[in-house]
C-alpha positions in Angstrom: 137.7 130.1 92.4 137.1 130.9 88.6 134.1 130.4 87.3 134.0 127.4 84.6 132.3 128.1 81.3 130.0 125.0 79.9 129.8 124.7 76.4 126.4 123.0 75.2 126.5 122.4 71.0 123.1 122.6 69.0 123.2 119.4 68.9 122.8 119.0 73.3 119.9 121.5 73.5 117.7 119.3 71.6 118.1 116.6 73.8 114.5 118.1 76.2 112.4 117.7 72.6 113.6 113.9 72.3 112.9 113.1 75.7 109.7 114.7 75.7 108.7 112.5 72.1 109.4 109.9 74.2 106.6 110.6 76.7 104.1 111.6 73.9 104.7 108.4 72.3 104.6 106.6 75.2 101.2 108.0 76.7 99.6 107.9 73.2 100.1 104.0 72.9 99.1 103.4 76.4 96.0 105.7 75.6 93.4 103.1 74.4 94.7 100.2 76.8 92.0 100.8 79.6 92.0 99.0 82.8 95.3 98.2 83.8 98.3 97.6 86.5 101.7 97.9 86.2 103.3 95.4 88.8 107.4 96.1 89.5 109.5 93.8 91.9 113.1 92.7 91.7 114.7 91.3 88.6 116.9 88.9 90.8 113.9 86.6 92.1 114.0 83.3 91.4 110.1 82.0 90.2 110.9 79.3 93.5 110.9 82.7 95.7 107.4 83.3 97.9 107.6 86.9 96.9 107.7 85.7 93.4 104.5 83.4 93.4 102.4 86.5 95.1 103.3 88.7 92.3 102.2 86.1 89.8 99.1 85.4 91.8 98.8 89.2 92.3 98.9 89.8 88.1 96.3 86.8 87.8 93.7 87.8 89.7 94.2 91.2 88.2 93.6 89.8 84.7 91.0 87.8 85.6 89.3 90.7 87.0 90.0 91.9 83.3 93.3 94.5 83.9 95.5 94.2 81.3 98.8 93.3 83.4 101.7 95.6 82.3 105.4 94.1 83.5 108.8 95.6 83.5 109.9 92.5 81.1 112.5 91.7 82.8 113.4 88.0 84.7 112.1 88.0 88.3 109.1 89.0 89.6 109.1 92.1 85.9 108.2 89.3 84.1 
């Protein structure tokens, strides 16, 4: 079996630096948030769902126990 050659353009090998920008940017806006919780479940529950009304009851008590409550902002149980 030959061996295939992959060609990569300039343009390809940069694509690690704007991932990692990404991350940077994304750790240096969390950085001063402080207490918080990130709280992930299915897009597809409807807010009539049990599972859905123990996440919400889940995120409240965190934020009343002063977390700041971070969601996936999606419907269902990410928002």
């Amino acid at each position: 079996m030959p061996i295939k050659k992959v060609e990569i353009d300039g343009k390809e090998s940069w694509r690690i630096f704007r991932i990692m920008a990404e991350f940077v940017e994304g750790f240096e806006v969390l950085a001063n948030v402080g207490k918080a919780v990130s709280l992930f479940g299915s897009a597809r529950t409807p807010p009539s769902d049990r599972y859905y009304k123990e996440a919400e009851e889940t995120a409240r008590l965190f934020a009343k126990s002063d977390f700041a409550v971070i969601t996936g902002g999606g419907p269902g149980i990410m928002e």
